[in-house]
N, C-alpha and C positions, 0 to 999 in steps of 0.2 A: 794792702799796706805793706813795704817794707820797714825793714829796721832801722835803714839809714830816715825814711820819712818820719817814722815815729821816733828817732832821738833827734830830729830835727825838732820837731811840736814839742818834744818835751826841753829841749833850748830854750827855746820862744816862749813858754808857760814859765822857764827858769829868771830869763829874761824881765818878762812880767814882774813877776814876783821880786824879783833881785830891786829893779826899780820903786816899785811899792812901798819895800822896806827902806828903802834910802829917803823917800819923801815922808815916809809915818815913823819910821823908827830911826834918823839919820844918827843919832846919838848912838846906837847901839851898833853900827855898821862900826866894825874893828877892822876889817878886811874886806873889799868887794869881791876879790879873788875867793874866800872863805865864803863869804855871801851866795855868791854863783852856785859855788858848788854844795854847798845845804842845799839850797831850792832846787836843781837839777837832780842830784841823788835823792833829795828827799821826793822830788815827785815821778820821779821814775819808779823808784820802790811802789809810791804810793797806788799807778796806776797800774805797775807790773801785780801787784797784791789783789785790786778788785777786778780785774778780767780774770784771775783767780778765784775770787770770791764768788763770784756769779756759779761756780760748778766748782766747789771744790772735792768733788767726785774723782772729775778727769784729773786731778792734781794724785789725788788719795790712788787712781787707777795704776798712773806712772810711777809712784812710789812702788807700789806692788810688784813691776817689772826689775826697777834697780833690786829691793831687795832679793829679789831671786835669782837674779844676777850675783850681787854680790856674795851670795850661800854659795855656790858651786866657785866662784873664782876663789874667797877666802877658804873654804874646804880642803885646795890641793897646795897650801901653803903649809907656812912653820907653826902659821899664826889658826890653825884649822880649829883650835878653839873657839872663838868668838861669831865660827859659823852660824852656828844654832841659834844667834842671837837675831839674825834675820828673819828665819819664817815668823821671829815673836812679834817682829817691829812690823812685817805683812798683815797681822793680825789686826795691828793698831792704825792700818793704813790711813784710814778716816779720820781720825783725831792728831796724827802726825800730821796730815796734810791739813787740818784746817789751821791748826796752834801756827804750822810756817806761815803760812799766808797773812795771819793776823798778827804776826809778829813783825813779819815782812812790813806790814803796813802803820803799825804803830813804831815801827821805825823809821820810816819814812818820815811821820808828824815830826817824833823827835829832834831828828834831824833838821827840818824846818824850824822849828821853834828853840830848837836846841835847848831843848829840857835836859837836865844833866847832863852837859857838855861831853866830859871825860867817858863816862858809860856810853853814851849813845858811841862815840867814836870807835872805842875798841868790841861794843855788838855790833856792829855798821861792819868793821875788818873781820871778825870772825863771821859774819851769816854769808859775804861775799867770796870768806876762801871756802866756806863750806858748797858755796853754790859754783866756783871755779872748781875743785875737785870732782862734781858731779857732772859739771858739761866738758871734764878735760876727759874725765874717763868715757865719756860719751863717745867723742870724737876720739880718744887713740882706741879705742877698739877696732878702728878701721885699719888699723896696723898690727892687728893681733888674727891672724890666719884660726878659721876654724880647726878648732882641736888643740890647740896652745892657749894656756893660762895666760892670764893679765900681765902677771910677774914673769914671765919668762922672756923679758925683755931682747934675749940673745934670739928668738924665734920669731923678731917681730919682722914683718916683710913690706911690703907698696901699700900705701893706704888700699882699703877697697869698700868702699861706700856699702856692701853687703855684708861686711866681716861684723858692721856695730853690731853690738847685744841687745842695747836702746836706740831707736834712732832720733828722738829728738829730746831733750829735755823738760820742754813742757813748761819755759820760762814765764810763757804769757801766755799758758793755755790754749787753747783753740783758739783765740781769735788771733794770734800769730806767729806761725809752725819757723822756725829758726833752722837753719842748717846747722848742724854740730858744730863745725868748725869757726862758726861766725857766734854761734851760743857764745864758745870758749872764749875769744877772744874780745869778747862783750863782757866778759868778767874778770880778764887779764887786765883789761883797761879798767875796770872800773876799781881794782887793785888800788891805783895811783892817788886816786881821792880817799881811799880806803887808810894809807898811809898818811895820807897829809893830814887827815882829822886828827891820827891817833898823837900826831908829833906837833900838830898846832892846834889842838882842841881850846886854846885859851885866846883863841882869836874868834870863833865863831859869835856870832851876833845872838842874842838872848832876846825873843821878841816878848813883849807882856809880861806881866810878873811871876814868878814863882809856880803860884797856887795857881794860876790861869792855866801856864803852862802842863802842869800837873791835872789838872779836870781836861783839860782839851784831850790830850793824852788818855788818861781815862773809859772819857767818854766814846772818842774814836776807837777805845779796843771794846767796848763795852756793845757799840752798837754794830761792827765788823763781826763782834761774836754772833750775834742776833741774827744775823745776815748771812751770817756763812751757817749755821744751825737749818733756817729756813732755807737754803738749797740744799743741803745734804739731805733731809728727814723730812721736808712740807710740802714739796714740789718740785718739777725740773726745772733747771736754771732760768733765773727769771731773765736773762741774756744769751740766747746760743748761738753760739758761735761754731756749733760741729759743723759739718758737713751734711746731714739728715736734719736738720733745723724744719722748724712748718715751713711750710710752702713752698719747699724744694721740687722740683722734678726731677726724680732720681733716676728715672728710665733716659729723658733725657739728655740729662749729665753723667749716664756713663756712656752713652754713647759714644757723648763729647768727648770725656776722656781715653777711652780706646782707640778714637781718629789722633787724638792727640798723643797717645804713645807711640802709637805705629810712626807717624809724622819725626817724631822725637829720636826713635831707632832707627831712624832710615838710613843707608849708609849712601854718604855723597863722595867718600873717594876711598883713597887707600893712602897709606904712608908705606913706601916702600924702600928699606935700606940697604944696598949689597953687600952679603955678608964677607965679601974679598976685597972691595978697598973702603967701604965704611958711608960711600959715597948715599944720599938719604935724597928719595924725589917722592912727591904726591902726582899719583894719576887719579884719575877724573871717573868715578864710578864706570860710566856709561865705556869711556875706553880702556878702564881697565878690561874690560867684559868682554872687548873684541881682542884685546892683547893678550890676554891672561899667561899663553904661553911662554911669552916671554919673561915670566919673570916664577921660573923654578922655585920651588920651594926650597931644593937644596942650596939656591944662590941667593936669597931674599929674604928680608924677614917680614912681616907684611901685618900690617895694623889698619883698625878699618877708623877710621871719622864719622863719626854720627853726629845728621843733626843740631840733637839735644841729647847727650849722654847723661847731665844731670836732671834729666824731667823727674818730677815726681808728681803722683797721682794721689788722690782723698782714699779714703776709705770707701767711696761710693764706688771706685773700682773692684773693690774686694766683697762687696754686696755679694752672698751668696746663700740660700739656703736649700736646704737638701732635706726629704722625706726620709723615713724610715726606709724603705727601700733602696737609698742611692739613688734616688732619680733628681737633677735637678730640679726643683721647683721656683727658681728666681725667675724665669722669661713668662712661668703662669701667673705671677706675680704683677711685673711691671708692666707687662702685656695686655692685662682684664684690663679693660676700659669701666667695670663696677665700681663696690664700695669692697674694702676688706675692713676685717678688725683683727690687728697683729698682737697678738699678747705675747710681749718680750718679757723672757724668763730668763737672765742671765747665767744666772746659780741656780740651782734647787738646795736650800740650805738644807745641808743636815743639822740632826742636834747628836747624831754617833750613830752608835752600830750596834747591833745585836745580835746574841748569836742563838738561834732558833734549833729545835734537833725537831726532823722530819722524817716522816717515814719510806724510804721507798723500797720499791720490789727488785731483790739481786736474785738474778734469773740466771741460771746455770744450763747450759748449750750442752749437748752431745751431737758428737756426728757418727755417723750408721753407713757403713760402705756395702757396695753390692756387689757380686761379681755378674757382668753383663752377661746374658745366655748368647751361648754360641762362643764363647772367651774362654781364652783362660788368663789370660793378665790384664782385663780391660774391668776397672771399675766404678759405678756411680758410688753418688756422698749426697746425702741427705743431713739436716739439722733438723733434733727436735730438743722440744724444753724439757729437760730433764727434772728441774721442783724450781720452784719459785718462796724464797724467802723474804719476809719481809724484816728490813735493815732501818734503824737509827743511822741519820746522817745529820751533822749539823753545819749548818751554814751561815755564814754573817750577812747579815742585813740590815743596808741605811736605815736609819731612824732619821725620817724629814724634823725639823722645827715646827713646832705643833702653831706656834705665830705667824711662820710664812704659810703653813698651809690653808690657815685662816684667811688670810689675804684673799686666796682665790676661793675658798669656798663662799664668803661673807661679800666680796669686791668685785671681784676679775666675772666671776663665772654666773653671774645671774644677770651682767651684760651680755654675757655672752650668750647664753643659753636665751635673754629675750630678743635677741637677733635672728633664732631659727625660724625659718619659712617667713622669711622677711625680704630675701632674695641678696642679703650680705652675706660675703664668706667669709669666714673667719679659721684662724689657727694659732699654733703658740709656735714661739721659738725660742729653743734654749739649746745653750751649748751643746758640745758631744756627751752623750754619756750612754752607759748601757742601756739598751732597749730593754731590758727587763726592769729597770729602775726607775725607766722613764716610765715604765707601764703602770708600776707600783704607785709612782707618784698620781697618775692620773688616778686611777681605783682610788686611794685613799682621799683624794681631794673632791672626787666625781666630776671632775671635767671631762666634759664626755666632748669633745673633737681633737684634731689632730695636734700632734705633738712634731715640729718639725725643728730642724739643730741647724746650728749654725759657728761659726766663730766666736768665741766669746765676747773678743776686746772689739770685735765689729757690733754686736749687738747690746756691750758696753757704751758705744758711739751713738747708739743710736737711740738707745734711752738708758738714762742715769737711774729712774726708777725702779725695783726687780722686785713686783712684778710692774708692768703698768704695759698700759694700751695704745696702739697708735692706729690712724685711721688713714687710709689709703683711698687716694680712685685714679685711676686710669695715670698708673705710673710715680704720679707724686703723694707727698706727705701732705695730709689733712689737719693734723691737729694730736697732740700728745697730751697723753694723762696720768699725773702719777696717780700709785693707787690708794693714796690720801686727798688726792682732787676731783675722783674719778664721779664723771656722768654717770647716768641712768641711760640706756640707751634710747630711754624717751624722750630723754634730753639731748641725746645726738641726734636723732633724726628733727626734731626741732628748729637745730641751730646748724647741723653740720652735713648730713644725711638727707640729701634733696629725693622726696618722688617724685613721679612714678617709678617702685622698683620693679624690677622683674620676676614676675611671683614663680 
């Protein structure tokens, strides 16, 4: 779906409704123009709000980006006090992003029903400039050249689609990725209704009475909260719209996708300018190829045509994971025609640090010269340990969250562990992080198989869960589980886990 199709549907549902009210509430219709556009903002918010609601994970993930964004751009300003205010608001990423969403949406009812006309109309213009400064900064980052601040407007140069900081805003969540620049001007437009409510709010049509109005409202934030609670903390979204959704083939769709890049960059000609009378002609790949000479670099400027220069690709391009060793492991992955069991570990929460004093041995070197017989200026060098002391050293060391480690000692890992000599393979992936922290985490939790890293905001995508389980065979996704839902692996092989395996 694009965007023009989905404000199309949201017309026609405006449509709907604008009609409705004219035959059940014609007395209250003050304005059809005012009519229209209640039902059209009210139900765009409303449907823009629950493809939200279904994950407002991925909402709380994209908050997480702006804010860290915004700490380094406000940091190198006048204003580099109200820095600090960021990592606090990353902290609260979750509850930031659910409060939007449900406030998004019980303003949308409002809206419809135009429960307190005046209020609705001036939160209506402020949540919409607040969401047009977020997709305006989206999009001009694309004019803000790596290594130049936001504010250094004198430094801004050609848009360029790789300079954003964010690249999409995340208006409709996963189930529909916006270009920045169509984001922005989808809330530059919706500006225009923004004002007209706040300067003819005593025209809007008042459906039902008072107190109705008021319990509808209500009850709609009442049970939006309920809903958004139970995908954050009960389960992954009971609608996915990612990219690794169940029953994807991910080997493949990226296949797909890297024919379809290549295809996308392929250059089909050139733009070639003379740089002596200004004069501009397109040659034709194939005969630039046998021409080439004819057009010097010192006399030419030469720009190439691709394709598709705007393609853009899922996340399932960026599908990668990697062994302690550096060695890829994603083609052992998508390649095993078996069962796997992925235990995605996005974070390994700490609860801090501690600083431990250890002992170890400060070993003091001498070196011993020889004169070589038969010499006189030719010498060997020998080392030996001259004493060995033993030293106090102190070192800081993570302290896990004693709840998240629980997860995998009590959830994660006695699936896992009933999977050995079952003929499923299984391993974990979590971000980058030192291999001696990763080791520590394993030891203290006793998960005893592999530990393999990956991207975070890819294994963010790929389960909202941390920790939980996803189940693989021969390339595609099987089934995901958070680790509040999570089977017995008696129960996977049951329902999910077909034999004969391979013993």
């Amino acid at each position: 779906m694009t965007i023009y199709t989905l404000i199309l549907y949201v017309a026609i549902a405006a449509a709907i409704l604008t009609a409705i009210t004219g035959v059940a509430f014609k007395d209250r219709v003050k304005s059809w123009v005012m009519t229209y556009l209640q039902h059209f903002c009210g139900s765009l918010f409303i449907f823009s709000g629950y493809v939200k609601a279904v994950d407002p994970l991925g909402t709380a993930f994209k908050l997480e980006q702006y804010f860290a964004e915004f700490y380094y751009t406000f940091g190198e300003t006048a204003v580099k006090g109200i820095a600090p205010m960021f990592p606090w608001l990353a902290e609260h990423s979750v509850l930031l992003s659910a409060a939007t969403i449900i406030f998004e949406i019980m303003l949308g009812v409002m809206l419809i029903l135009a429960y307190r006309p005046k209020l609705t109309a001036w939160l209506f213009l402020l949540l919409v400039l607040f969401f047009t400064a977020l997709t305006g900064y989206t999009y001009l980052t694309g004019y803000v050249p790596s290594g130049v601040n936001f504010f250094e407007f004198g430094k801004w140069g050609e848009y360029v689609k790789t300079n954003m900081r964010v690249t999409d805003c995340g208006c409709f969540g996963d189930f529909l990725k916006l270009k920045p620049k169509v984001s922005f001007l989808k809330d530059v437009f919706l500006l225009i209704p923004a004002f007209y409510f706040v300067f003819r709010y005593s025209k809007m049509h008042e459906l039902f009475t008072t107190g109705v109005r008021r319990w509808v409202t209500i009850l709609v934030t009442l049970g939006f909260t309920a809903f958004s609670y139970y995908n954050i903390f009960m389960n992954e979204p009971v609608v996915d719209f990612r990219p690794f959704r169940e029953g994807v083939d991910v080997r493949a769709q990226r296949a797909k996708e890297a024919e379809e890049e290549a295809a996308a960059y392929k250059v089909l000609a050139y733009k070639m300018k003379s740089k002596s009378s200004g004069e501009v002609i397109t040659v034709p790949y194939e005969q630039y190829m046998k021409e080439y000479e004819k057009y010097p670099e010192a006399e030419w400027e030469m720009e190439q045509i691709k394709a598709n220069p705007d393609y853009e690709h899922s996340k399932i391009s960026e599908f990668e994971i990697t062994a302690p060793d550096g060695s890829n492991m994603t083609d052992a992955l998508l390649q095993d025609t078996g069962y796997f069991l992925m235990v995605v570990a996005y974070k390994l929460k700490e609860a801090g640090m501690e600083t431990k004093t250890i002992m170890v041995n400060d070993t003091t070197f001498v070196t011993d010269s020889s004169l070589v017989t038969g010499t006189t200026d030719s010498f060997t060098y020998s080392k030996r340990v001259a004493s060995i002391v033993p030293k106090e050293v102190k070192e800081e060391i993570i302290i896990f969250d004693p709840e998240y480690m629980d997860r995998f000692k009590t959830v994660i890992n006695p699936v896992i562990m009933s999977a050995k000599g079952t003929g499923v393979k299984f391993f974990a992936a979590t971000a980058p992080n030192d291999p001696a922290t990763i080791n520590r985490f394993k030891e203290q939790t006793g998960s005893e198989y592999p530990f393999f890293t990956a991207d975070d905001l890819l294994l963010k995508t790929i389960m909202r869960s941390n920790p939980g389980i996803v189940l693989w065979k021969d390339g595609k996704i099987l089934q995901k589980w958070h680790y509040k839902d999570m089977m017995s692996f008696e129960e996977m092989k049951q329902h999910y886990i077909k034999l004969p395996l391979k013993q």
